[in-house]
TORPAKOL-841008 format. One record per residue: x, y, z of N, C-alpha, C in turn. Coordinates in steps of 0.001 Angstrom, whole numbers, padded with zeros to 6 digits, always signed. Layout:
% residues N
XYZXYZXYZ ...
END
This chain:
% residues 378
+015687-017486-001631+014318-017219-002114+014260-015850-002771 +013598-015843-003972+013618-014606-004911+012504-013705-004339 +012501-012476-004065+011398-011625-003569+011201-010179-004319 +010095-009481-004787+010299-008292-005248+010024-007550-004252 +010447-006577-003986+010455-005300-003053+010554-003913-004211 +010005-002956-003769+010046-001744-004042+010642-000547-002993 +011560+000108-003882+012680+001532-003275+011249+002741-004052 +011068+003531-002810+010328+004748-003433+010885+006382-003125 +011292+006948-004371+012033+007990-004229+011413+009015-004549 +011895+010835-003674+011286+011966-004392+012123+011894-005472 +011210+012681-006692+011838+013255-007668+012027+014674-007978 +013042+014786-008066+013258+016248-008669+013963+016607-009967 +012760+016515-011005+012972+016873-012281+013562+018426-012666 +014144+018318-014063+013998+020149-013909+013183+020328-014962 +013151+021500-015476+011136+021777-016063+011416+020725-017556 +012571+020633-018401+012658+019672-019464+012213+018342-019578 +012950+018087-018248+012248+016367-017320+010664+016506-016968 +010054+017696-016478+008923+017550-015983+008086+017819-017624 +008599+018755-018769+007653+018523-019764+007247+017139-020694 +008903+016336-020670+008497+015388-021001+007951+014053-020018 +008099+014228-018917+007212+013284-018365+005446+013966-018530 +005201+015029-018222+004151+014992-018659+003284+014755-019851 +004183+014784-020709+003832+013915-021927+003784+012633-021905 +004411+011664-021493+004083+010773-020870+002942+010233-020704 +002605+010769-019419+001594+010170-018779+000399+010708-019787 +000204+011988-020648-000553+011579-021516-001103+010897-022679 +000328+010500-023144+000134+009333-023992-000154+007997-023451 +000408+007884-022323-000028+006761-021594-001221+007098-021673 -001626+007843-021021-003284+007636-020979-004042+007728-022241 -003599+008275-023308-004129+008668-024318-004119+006684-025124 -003434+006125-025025-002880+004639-025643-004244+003625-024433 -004199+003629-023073-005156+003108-022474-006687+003369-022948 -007053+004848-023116-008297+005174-023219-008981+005118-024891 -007847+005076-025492-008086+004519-027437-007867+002784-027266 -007215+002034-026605-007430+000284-026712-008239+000132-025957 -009256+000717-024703-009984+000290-023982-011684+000633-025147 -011318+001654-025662-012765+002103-026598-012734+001382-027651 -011220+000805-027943-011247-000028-029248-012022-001328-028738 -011817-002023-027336-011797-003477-027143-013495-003478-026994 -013897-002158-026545-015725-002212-026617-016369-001865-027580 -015795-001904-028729-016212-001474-029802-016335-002990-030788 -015093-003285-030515-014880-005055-031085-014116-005834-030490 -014586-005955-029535-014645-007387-028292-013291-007406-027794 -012991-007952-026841-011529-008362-025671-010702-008861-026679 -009560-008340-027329-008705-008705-028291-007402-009077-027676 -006610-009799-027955-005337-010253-027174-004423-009601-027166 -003511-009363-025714-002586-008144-026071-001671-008049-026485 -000476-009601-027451+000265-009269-028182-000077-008662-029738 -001748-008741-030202-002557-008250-030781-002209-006535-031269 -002749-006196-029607-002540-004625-029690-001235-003888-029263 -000271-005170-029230+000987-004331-029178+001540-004172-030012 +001125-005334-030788+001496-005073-032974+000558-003848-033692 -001078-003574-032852-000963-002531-033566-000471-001502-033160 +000134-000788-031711+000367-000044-031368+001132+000701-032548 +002356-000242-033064+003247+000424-034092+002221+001333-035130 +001413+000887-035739+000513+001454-036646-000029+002494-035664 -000350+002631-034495-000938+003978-033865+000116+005062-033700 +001228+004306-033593+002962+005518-033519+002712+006414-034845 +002599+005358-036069+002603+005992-037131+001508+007396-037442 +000481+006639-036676-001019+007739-036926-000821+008628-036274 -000489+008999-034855-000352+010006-033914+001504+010046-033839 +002033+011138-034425+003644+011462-034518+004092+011618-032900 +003155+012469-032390+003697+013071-030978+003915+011475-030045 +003349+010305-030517+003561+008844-028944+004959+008270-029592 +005404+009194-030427+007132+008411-030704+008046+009823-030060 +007754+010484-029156+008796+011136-028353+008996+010871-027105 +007770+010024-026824+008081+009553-025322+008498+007767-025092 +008509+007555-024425+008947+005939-024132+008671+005068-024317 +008995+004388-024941+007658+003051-026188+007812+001907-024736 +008196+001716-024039+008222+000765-022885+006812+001187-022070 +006699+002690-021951+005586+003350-021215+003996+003064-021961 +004418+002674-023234+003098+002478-024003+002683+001396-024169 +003454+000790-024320+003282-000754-023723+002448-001664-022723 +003617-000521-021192+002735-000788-020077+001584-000482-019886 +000707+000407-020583-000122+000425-020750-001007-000216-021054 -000567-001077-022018-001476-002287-022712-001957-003289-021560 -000716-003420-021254-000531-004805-020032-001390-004480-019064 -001573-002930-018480-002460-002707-017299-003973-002832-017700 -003983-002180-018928-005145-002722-019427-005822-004553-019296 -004795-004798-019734-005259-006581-019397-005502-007002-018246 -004459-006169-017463-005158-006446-015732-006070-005909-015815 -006698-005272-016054-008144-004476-016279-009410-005553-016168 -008912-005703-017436-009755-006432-017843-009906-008366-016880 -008470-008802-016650-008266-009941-015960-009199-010111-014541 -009037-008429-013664-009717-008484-012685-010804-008013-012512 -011302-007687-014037-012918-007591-013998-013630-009277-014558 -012995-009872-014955-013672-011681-015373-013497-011923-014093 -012347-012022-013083-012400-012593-012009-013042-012551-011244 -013816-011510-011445-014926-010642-010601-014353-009974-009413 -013124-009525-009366-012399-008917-008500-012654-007022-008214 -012756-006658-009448-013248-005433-009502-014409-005239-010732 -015049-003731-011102-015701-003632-011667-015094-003482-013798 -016042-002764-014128-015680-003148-015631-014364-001646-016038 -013754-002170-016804-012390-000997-016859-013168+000288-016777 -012514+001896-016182-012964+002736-016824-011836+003467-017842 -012018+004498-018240-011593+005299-018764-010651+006352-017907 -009141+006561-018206-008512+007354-017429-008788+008581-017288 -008863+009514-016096-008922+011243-016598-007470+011920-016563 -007443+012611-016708-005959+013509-016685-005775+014373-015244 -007452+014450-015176-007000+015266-013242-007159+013913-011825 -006682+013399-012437-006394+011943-011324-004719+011808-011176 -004817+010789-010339-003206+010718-009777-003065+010299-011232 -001601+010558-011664-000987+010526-013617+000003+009761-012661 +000672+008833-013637+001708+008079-013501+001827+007138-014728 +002859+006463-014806+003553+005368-015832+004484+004963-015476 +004655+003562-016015+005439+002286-015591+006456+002026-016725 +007548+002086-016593+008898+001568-017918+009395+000499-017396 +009444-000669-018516+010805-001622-018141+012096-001125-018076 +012720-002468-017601+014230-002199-017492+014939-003006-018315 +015155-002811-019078+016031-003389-020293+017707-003543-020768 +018276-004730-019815+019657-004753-020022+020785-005247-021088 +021771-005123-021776+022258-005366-022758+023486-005268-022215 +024030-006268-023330+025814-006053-023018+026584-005975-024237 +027767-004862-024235+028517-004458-025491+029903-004746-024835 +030474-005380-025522+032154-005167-025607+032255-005917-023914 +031409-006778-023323+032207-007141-022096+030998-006544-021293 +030828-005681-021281+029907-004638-020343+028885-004694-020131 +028292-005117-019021+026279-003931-019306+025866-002843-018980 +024915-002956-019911+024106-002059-020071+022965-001889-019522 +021739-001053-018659+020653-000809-018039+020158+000125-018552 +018652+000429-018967+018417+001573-019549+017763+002549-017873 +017399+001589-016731+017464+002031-015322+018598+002019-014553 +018814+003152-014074+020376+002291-012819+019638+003559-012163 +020395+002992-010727+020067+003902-009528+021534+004098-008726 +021811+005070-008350+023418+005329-008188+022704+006523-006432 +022855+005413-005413+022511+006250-004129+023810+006695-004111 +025174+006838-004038+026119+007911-003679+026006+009393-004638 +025897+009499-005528+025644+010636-006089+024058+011269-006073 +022816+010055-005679+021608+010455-005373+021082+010885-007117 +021119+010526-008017+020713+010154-009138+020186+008977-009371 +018911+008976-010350+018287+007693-010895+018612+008184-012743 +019165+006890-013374+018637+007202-014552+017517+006576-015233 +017103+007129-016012+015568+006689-016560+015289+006687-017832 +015134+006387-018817+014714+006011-019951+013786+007345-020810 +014436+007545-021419+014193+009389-021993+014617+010293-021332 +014087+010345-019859+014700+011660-019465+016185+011788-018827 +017078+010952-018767+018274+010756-018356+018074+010658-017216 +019295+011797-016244+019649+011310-015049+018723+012512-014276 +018291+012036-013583+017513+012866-012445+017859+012429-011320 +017719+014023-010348+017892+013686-008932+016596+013285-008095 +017636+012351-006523+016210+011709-006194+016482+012031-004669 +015731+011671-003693+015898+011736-002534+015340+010423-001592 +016055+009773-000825+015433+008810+000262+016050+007672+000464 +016300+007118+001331+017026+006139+001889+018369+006792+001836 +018732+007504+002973+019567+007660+003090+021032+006699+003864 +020076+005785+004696+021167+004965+004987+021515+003994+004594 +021096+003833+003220+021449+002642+002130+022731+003391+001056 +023225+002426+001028+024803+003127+000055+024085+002278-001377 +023629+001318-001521+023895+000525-002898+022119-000434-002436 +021583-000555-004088+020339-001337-003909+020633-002655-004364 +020758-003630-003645+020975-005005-004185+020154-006060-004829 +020161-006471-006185+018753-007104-006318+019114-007005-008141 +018536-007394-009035+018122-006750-010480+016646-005862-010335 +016357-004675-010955+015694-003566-011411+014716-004576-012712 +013752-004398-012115+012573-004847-012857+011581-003712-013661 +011419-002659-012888+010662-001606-013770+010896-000301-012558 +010419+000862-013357+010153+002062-012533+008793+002297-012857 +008349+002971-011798+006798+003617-012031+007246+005420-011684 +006656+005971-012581+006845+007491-012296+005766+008020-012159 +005180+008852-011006+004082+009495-010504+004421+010711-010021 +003321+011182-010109+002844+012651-010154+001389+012825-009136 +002352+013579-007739+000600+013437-006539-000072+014267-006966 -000911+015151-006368-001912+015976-006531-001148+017261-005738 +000234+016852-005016+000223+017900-003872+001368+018189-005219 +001459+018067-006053+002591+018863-007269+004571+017861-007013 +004048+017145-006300+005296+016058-005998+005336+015171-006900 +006599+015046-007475+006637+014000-008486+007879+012493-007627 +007240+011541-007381+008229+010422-007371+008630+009216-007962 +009339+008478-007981+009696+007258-008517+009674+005779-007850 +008798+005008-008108+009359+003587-007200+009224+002481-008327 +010812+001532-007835+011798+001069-008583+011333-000318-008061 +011119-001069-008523+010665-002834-008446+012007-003362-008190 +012409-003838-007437+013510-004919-007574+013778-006271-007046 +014282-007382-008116+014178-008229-007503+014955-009196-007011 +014920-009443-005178+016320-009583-004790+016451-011153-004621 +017174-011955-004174+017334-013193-003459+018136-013029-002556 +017377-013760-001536+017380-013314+000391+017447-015117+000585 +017969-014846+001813+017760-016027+002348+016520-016145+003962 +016131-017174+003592+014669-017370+004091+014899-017972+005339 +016177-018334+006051+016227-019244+007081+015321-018812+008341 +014152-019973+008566+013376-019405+009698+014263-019662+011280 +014209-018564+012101+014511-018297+013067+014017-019290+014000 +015142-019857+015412+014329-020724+016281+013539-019904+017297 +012491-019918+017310+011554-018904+018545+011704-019114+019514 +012187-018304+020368+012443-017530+021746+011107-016510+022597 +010502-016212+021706+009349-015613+022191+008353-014726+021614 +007160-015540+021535+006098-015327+021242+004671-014168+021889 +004557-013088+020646+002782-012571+021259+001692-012427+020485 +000903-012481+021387-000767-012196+020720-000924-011407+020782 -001809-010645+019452-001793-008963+019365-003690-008962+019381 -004203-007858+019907-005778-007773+019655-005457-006733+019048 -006548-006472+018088-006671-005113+017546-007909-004289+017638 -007663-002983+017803-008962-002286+017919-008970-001130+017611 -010107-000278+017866-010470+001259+017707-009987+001788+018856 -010172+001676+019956-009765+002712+021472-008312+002614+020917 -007775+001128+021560-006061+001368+021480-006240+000452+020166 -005032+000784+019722-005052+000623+018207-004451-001724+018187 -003273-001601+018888-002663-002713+019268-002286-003256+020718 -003086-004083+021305-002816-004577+022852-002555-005927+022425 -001051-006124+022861-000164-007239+023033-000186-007864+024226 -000267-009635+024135-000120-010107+025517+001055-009623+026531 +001790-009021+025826+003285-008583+027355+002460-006976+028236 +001196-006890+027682+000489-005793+028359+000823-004580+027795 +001515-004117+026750+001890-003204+025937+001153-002371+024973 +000252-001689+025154-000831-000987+024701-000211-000086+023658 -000903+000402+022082-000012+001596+020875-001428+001660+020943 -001285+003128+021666-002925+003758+020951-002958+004183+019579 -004664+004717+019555-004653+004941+018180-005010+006185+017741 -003949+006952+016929-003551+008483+016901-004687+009358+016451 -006203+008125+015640-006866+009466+014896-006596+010137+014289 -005248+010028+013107-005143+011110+012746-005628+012216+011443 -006735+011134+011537-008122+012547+010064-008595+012996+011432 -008951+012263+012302-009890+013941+013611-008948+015249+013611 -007804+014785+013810-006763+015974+014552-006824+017030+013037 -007357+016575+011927-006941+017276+010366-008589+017610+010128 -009699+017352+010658-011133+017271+010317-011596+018579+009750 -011287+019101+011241-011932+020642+011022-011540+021435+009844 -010064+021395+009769-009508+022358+008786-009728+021524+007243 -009904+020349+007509-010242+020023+005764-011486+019928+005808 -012608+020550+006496-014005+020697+006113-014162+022333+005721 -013223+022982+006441-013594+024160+006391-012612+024445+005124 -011757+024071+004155-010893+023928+002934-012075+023737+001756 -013092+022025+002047-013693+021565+001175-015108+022653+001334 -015302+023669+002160-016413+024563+002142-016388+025561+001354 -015020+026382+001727-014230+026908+000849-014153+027033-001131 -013700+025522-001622-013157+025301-002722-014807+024769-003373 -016073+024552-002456-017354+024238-002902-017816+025657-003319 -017281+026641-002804-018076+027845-003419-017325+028705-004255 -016393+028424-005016-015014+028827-005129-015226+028572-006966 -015389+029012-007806-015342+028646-009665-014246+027591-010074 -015271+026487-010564-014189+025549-010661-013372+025775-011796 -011790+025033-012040-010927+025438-012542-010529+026762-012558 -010631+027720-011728-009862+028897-011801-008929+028721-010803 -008180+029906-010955-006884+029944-009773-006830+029611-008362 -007906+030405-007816-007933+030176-006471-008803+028394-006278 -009100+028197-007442-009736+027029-006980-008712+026095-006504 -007854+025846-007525-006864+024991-008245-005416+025077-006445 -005751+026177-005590-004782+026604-004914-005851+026091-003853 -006562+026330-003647-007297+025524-002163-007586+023958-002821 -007441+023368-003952-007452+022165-004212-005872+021646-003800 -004956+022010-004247-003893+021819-003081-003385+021859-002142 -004142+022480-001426-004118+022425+000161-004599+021647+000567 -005642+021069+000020-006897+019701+000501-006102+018763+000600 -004951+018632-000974-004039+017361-001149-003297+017198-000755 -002361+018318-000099-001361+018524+001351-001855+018161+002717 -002905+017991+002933-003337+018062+004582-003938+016373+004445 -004297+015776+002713-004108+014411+003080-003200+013544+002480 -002297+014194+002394-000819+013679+002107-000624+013699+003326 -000159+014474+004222+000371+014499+005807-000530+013644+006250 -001399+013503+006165-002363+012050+007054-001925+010836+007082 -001522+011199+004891-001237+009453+005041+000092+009064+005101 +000939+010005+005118+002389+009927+005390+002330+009511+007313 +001822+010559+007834+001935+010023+009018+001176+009121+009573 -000130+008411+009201-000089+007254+009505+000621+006236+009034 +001572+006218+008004+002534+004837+007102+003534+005171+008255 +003937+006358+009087+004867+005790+009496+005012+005712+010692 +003730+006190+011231+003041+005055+012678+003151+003380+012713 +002115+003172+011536+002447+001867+011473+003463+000918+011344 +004272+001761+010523+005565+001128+010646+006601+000694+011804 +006318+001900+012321+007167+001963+014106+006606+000299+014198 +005150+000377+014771+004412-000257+015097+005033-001711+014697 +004762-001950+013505+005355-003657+012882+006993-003629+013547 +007611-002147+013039+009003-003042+013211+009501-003165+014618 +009101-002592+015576+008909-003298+016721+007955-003855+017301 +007202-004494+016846+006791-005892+016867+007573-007295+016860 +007632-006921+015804+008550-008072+014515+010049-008343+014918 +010527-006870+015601+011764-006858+015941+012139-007742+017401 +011253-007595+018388+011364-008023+019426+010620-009470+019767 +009862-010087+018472+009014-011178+018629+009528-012186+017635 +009664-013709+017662+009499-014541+016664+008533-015863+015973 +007879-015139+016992+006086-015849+016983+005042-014617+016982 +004390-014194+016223+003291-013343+016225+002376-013831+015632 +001280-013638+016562-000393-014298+016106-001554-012977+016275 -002356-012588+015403-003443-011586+015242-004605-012686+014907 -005859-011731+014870-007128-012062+014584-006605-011927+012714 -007698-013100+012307-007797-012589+010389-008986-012377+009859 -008610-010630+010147-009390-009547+010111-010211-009581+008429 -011434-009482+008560-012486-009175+007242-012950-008151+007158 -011686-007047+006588-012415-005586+006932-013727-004736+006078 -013785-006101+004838-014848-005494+004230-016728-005892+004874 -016473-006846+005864-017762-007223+006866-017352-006409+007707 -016712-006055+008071-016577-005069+009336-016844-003762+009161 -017084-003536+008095-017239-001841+007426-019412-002285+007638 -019737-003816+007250-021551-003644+007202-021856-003153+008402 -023471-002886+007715-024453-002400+009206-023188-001521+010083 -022237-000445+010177-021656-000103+011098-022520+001620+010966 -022199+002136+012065-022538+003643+012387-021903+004365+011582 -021717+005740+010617-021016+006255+010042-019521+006399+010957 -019744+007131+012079-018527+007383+012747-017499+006353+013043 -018344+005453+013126-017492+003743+013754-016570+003505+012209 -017438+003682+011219-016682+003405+009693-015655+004217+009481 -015336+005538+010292-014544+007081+009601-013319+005900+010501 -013590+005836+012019-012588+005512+012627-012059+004242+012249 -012704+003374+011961-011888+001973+011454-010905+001802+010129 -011605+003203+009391-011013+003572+008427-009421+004194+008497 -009605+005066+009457-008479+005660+009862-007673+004585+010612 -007705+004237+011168-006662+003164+012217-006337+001903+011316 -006567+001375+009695-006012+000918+009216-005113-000140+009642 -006799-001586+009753-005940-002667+010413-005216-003323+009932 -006069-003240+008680-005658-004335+007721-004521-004073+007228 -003970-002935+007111-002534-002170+006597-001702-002610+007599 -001556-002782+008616-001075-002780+010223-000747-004587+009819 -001637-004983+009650-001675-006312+009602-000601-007112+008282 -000886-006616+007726+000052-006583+006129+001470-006199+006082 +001549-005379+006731+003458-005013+007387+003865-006360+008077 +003005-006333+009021+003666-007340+009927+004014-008504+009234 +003000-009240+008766+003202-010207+008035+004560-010102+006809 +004453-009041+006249+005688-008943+005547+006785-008723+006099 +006829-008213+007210+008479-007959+007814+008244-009516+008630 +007306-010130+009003+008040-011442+009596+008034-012298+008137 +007928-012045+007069+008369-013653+005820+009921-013180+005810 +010225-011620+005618+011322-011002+005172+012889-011417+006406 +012694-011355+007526+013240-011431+008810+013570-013467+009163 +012616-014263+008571+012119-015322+009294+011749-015893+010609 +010662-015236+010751+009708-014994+011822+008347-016234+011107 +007531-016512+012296+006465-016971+011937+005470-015668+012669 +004178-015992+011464+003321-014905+011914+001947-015802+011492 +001193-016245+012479-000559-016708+012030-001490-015813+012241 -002001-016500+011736-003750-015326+011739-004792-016695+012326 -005211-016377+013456-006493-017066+013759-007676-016925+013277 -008532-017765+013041-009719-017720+012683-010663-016479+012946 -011417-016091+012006-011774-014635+012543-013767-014709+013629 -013773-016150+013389-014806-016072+014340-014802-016480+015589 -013164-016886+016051-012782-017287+017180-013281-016316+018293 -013900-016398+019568-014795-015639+020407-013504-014913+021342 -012600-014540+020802-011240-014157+022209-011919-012971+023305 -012471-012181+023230-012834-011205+023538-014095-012201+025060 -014709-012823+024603-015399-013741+025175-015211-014929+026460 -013845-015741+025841-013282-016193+026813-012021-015985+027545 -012499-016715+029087-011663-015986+030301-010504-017120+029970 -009177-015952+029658-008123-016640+029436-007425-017356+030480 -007591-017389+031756-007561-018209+033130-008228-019755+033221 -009366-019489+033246-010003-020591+033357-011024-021331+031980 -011292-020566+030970-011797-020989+029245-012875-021112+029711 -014198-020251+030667-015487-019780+030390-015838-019322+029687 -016527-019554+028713-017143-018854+027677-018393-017817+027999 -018210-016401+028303-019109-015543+028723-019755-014875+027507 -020850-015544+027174-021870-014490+025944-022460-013242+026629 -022250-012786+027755-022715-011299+027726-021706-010517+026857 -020421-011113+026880-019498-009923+026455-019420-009414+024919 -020670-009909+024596-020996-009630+023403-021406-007986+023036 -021490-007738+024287-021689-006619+024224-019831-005605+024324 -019907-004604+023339-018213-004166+023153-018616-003009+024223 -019196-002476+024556-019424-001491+026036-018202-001871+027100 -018518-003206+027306-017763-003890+028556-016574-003844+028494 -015700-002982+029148-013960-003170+028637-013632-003965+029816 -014250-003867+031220-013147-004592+032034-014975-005568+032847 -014333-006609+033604-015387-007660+034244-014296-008622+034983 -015170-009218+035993-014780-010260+036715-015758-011712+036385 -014718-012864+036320-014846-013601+035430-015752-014346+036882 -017331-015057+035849-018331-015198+037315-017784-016551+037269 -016765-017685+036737-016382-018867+037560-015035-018756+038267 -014246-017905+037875-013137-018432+038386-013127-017011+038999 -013453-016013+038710-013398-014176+039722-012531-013879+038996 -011712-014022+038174-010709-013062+037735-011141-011981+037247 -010210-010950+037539-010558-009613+037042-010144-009530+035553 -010501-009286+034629-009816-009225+033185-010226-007776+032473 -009274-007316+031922-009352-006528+030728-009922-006817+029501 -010780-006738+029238-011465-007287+027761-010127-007140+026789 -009362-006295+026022-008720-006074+025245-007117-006944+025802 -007030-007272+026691-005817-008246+027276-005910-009623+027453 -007561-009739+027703-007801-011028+027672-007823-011476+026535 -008283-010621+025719-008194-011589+024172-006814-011926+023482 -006160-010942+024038-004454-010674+023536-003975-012122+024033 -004425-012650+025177-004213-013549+025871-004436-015057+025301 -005822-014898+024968-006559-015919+023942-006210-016109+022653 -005703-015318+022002-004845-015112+020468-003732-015764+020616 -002602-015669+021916-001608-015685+022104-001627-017881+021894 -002311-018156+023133-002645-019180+022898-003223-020408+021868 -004409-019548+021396-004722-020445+019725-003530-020400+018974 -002386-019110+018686-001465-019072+017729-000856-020069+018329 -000178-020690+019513+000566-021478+020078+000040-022925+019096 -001318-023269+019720-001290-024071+018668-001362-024589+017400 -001292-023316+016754-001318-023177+015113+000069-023415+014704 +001040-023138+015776+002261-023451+015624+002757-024556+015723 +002129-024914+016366+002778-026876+017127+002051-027600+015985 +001207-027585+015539-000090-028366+014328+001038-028253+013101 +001670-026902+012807+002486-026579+011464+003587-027435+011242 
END
């Protein structure tokens, strides 16, 4: 089975590499924000259309023939997603790029063969820790270190530029794996929540780290700071990177919480069943604070690993119905208790059968079970 996966690397340009990528990304943007004003000016035009005129825009503007005609391109194409997932009604109507937003651009990979040989205008060479890239040659990269060789064909690179002054690369590739599903040995039900983040039926509790509270104070007292501070001057521009450092470390260290999280899951299970979570109803009518924290503990992200490391592994992984009452019924005896509608209640004794239950175990319990039969039905 053919799968794309993405390798994401630091980059470390030297200032030649970093002037012309920054050119780049402004022609990229400069090519998005002239076909997006063109297409509202005279209607949704087709994009092998504006990739024929692009040539005529090379000609008009000299400076978009020093950077990567693959990069200008992609441009077009994102544009059409633009536009694709605004008919779908998926998102809103395109905007216009700015230049102080995350900058990045996308190149194909374009292979050829001379005399016997090929050719890649991408290759990635992990023993020497070089990527090459299309204009700017060979640059050094950093990450995955315990990979010797990437197996797969190279579909495109995307080159980005954070806010914290980090520039990286991630490389599309696309591999063929074999899909053989695993015979299951043992199965769990996961609940998910705000207190503890994941309670598994084997009774195995991963709290949940909070980790914008533990960063709150100091990025309120940063954004108080850089509010009274002249915008675009020096010191602005220097407490604006500190803001983008302290939520870079947030989101670095929650990706690799979660990760722990899935890959031992995934690692030790070959049946996994969760709730299928609707995190955009779960955000209504909520309290501001209830929204900061659901935000932060990132179920739906949590949820999305898993599922991908069990297609990748061959694991089965279901999602139960999301109005299934688990929290509700006593996984002992299947009373259905509507007080527990209330989320106050973490622990109760069940009034037919007395069991003592954990609200957050019992449901782990109840998940565990519906997935059972989502499995036997499949």
């Amino acid at each position: 089975m053919e799968i794309y996966r993405a390798y994401k690397f630091r980059l470390y340009p030297n200032e030649e590499q970093k002037i012309l990528i920054h050119k780049t990304f402004g022609c990229s943007r400069f090519v998005y924000n002239y076909y997006l004003n063109y297409q509202k000016e005279k209607g949704v035009q087709k994009t092998f259309d504006l990739c024929k005129d692009l040539k005529e825009l090379e000609n008009q503007y000299e400076y978009l023939k020093e950077v990567d005609s693959c990069a200008l391109r992609s441009s077009i194409f994102d544009l059409e997603d633009s536009f694709n997932n605004f008919f779908a009604k998926r998102s809103g109507y395109p905007n216009f790029k700015s230049k102080f937003a995350r900058q990045s651009y996308r190149t194909s990979c374009i292979r050829s063969t001379y005399k016997g040989k090929e050719y890649s205008n991408i290759e990635v060479d992990l023993l020497t820790r070089f990527i090459k890239l299309p204009k700017l040659g060979k640059v050094k990269i950093r990450g995955y270190r315990s990979k010797e060789i990437i197996e797969g064909k190279i579909v495109n690179a995307t080159i980005s530029r954070e806010t914290t002054n980090k520039y990286y690369v991630s490389v599309l590739v696309e591999e063929d794996i074999l899909m053989d599903k695993v015979t299951p040995t043992s199965i769990v039900g996961i609940d998910l929540g705000i207190k503890d983040l994941v309670v598994t039926s084997d009774g195995i509790k991963y709290s949940n780290e909070k980790v914008l509270m533990k960063y709150e104070k100091r990025l309120q007292r940063l954004q108080r700071k850089l509010s009274r501070q002249e915008k675009e001057s020096k010191n602005y521009l220097k407490t604006k990177e500190k803001i983008a450092r302290i939520h870079s470390k947030i989101k670095n260290y929650r990706k690799h919480y979660l990760n722990d999280i899935a890959n031992e899951i995934v690692n030790e299970h070959d049946i996994i069943v969760t709730e299928n979570l609707l995190a955009k109803d779960m955000f209504k009518d909520k309290k501001k604070v209830f929204n900061k924290s659901l935000s932060d503990a990132s179920l739906s992200k949590l949820c999305s690993l898993i599922e991908w490391k069990s297609k990748i592994k061959g694991k089965y992984y279901y999602k139960i119905s999301t109005y299934y009452p688990s929290s509700q019924i006593c996984s002992h005896c299947g009373y259905k208790n509507e007080k527990l509608k209330d989320l106050s209640i973490r622990e109760y004794d069940c009034p037919k059968c007395g069991v003592h239950n954990d609200r957050d175990m019992n449901a782990s319990l109840n998940i565990l079970f519906e997935g059972l039969k989502l499995h036997y039905q499949s």
